[in-house]
C-alpha positions in Angstrom: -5.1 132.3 -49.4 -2.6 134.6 -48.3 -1.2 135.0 -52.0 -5.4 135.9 -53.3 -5.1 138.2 -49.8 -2.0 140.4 -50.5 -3.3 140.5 -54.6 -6.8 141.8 -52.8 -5.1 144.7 -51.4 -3.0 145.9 -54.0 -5.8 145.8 -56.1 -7.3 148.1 -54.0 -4.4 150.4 -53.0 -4.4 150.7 -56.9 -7.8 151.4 -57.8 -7.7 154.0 -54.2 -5.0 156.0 -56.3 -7.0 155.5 -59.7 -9.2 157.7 -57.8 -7.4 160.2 -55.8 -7.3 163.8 -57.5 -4.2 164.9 -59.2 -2.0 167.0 -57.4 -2.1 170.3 -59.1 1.7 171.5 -60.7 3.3 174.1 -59.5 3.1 177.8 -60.9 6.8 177.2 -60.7 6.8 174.2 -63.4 4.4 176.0 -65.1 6.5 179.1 -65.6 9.5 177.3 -67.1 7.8 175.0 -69.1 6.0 178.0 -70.8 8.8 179.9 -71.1 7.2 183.4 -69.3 6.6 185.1 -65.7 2.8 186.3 -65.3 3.1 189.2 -63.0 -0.4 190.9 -62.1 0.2 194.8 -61.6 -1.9 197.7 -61.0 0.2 200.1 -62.8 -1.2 202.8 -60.4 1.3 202.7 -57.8 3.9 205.4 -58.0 6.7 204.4 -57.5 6.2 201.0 -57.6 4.2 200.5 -60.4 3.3 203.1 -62.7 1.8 202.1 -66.4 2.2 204.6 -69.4 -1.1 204.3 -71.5 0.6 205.5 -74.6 3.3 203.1 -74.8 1.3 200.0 -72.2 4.5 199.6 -70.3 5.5 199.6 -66.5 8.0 201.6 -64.5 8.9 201.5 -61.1 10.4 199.4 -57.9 8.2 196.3 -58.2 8.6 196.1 -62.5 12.4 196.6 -61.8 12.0 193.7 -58.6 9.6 191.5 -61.3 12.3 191.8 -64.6 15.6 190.8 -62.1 12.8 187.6 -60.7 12.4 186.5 -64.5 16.1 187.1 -65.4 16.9 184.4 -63.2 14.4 181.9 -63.9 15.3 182.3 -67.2 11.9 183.5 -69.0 9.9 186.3 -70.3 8.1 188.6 -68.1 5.2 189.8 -69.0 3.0 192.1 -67.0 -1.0 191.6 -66.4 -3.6 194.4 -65.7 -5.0 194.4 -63.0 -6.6 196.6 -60.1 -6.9 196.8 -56.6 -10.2 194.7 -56.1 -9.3 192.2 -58.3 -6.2 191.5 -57.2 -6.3 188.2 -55.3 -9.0 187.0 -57.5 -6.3 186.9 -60.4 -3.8 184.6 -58.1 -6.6 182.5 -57.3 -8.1 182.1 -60.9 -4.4 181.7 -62.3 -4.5 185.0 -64.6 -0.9 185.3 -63.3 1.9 183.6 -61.1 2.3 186.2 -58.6 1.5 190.2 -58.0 4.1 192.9 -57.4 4.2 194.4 -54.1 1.2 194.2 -52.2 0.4 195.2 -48.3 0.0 192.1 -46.0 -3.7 192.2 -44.7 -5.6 189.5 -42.8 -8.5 189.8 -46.0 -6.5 188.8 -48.6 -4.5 185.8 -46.7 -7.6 184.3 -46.4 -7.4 183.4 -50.1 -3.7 183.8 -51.3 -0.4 183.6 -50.1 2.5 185.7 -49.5 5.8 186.2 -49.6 8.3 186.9 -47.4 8.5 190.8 -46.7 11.3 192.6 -48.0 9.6 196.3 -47.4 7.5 198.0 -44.9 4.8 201.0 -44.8 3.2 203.5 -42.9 0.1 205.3 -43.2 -0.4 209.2 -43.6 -2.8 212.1 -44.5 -2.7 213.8 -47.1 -5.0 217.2 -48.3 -4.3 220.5 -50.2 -2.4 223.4 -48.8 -5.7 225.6 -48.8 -7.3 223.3 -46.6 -4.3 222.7 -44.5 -4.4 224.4 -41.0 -8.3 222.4 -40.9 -6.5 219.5 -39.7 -4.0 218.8 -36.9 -4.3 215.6 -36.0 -5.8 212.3 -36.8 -9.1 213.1 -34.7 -9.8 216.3 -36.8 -10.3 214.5 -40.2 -12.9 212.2 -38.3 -15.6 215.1 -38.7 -19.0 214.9 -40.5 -17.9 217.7 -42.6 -14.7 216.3 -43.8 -14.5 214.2 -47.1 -11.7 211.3 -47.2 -11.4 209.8 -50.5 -10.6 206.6 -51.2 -9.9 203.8 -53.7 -12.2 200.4 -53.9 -10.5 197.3 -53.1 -7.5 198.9 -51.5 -6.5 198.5 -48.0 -6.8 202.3 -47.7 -10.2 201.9 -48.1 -10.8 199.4 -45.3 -8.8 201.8 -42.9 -10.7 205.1 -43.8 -13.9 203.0 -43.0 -12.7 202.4 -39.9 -10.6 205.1 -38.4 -13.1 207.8 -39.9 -16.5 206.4 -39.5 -18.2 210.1 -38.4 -17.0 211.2 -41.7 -18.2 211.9 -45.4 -16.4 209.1 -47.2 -16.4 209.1 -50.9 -15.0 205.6 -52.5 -13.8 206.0 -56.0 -13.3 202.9 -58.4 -9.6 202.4 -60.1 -8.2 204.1 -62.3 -9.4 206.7 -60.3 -7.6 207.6 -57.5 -8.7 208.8 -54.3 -5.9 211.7 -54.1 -7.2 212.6 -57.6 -10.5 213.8 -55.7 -8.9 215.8 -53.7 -6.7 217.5 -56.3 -10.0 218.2 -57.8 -11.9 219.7 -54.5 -13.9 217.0 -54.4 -12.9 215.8 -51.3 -10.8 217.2 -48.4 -8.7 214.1 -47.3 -7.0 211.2 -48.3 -4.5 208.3 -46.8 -1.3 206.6 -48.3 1.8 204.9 -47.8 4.2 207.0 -46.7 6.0 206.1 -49.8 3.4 206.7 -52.6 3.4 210.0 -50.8 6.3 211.5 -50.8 6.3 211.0 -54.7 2.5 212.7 -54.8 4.5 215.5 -52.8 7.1 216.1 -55.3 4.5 215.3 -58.5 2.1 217.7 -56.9 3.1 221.3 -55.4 -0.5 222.1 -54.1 -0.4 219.0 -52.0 0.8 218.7 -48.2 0.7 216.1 -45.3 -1.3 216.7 -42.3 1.2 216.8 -39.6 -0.2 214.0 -36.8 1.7 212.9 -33.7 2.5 209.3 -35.5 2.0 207.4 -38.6 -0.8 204.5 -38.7 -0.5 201.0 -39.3 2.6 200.3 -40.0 2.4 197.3 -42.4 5.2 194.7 -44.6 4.8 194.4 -48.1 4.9 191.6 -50.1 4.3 189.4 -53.2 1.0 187.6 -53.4 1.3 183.8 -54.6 -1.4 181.1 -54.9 -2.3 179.7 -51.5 -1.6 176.0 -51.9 1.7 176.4 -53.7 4.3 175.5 -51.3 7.1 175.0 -54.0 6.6 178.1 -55.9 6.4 180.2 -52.6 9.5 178.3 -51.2 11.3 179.2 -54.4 10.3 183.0 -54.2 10.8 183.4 -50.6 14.7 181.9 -50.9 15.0 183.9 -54.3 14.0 187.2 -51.5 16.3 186.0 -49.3 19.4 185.7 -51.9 18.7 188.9 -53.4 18.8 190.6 -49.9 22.1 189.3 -49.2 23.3 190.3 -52.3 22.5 194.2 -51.7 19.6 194.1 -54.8 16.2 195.0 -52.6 18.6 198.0 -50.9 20.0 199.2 -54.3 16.2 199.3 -55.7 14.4 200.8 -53.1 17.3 204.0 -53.1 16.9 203.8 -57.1 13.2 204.6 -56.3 13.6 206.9 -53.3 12.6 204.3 -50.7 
C-alpha cells in the first residue's frame, strides 16, 4: 500500500510539472546564442543618441556605452528604432534586449525594468534670445500666453503638463522636437536635460536658458530591461558596476561633454 502510495504521488508531482508553464529564457541566453545585442534607441538625443539619416547610423554617449556592452559579451550590436512613446513597449514585446539611456520615471517602471544608474539630470528652460527678458523664473512661463513645446511620450511632456498647467501647451510627435518649435516661433518655451541643452546651446546661437533660481527634477538615468528578467538585469547591473571601477562611464561622459 505504501509502495502504490509513494508511486501515486510521484505520478502526480510529475504530471503537476507536465503542466506548469515554462520559465521564459533570459534575454541574456538569448543574446549569446544569437550571436547580437538588440539595443532600442531614439537616435534623437544629442549627445547621447543622435541618428544620421543619410548613412542610418548612431553617434553619441549611449551608442559608444551600447558598442563597449556588446564587445564584452562577445556579439554584434545592432541598434533598433525607436521613439519616445514606444519605448517601453519595445522591452516588453521583445523588439530589443535593452534601451540606451533613459530617465527613471515611476510610468515606465510599472512595465519594465531598469538598471542601475550611472548618470543623473536636471531639468531647464529653454527659449530664444528675442524672447528672453519675458521670462525670469519658473512662475513666468506658467502664463496663458506662453507656449511650451513639447515631445509625446517623453518625460518632458509629463512635467510641462504639470508644472505649466495655465499655459498654452503644444505636444509635438517624434521626430519632431519640441525645441524645434521654438526655433521656428511656434512656441515660446521648452524644457530639457540640462545635458541635451548645453549641446542645443552650442548647435544653436539664437537659443538661451531662462535663468531660474534652481533646476527641476533632478533625475538618474538608466538602461531599460524587461521586467521579469532578473539574470539579464543582474548581468547588466554588475557589468555597470565593473565598468565604473574601471574609469569607462567617467572617460565617456567627458568624451561627450557630460
Amino acid at each position: 500500500m505504501t509502495i502504490l502510495k509513494s508511486l501515486g504521488l510521484v505520478a502526480a508531482c510529475a504530471m503537476s510539472l507536465m503542466g506548469a508553464p515554462a520559465i521564459a529564457q533570459s534575454a541574456l541566453n538569448d543574446i549569446l546564442s544569437g550571436g547580437t545585442l538588440k539595443v532600442g534607441t531614439t537616435g534623437d538625443w544629442n549627445p547621447m543618441s543622435v541618428r544620421d539619416p543619410a548613412t542610418n547610423s548612431y553617434v553619441g554617449y549611449d551608442i559608444d556605452v551600447m558598442t563597449q556592452l556588446a564587445a564584452d559579451l562577445g556579439v554584434e550590436l545592432e541598434m533598433v528604432p525607436t521613439d519616445w512613446k514606444t519605448l517601453v513597449n519595445g522591452i516588453v514585446a521583445g523588439n530589443y534586449h535593452i534601451t540606451g539611456s533613459a530617465s527613471i520615471s515611476p510610468a515606465r517602471l510599472k512595465a519594465a525594468g531598469y538598471s542601475d544608474s550611472y548618470l543623473s539630470v536636471e531639468i531647464l528652460p529653454f527659449t530664444t534670445e528675442d524672447k528672453l527678458d519675458q521670462f525670469d523664473d519658473w512662475a513666468s512661463i506658467n502664463m496663458a500666453d506662453v507656449n511650451v513645446a513639447t515631445t509625446l511620450g517623453t518625460t518632458f511632456e509629463a512635467n510641462t503638463r504639470a508644472w505649466f498647467p495655465d499655459a498654452d501647451i503644444t505636444i509635438v510627435e517624434a521626430p519632431a522636437r519640441g525645441f524645434q518649435e521654438v526655433l521656428s516661433g511656434r512656441a515660446d518655451v521648452f524644457i530639457t536635460s540640462n545635458i541635451e541643452g548645453s549641446t542645443l546651446l552650442t548647435k544653436f546661437p539664437n537659443l538661451r536658458q531662462i535663468e531660474v533660481m534652481e533646476p527641476r527634477a533632478p533625475t538618474p538615468i538608466a538602461m531599460l530591461l524587461p521586467q521579469t528578467d532578473q539574470v539579464w538585469i543582474n548581468y547588466v547591473n554588475s557589468w555597470i558596476e565593473l565598468k565604473e571601477a574601471q574609469g569607462f562611464f567617467d572617460e565617456t561622459a567627458a568624451k561627450w561633454g557630460l
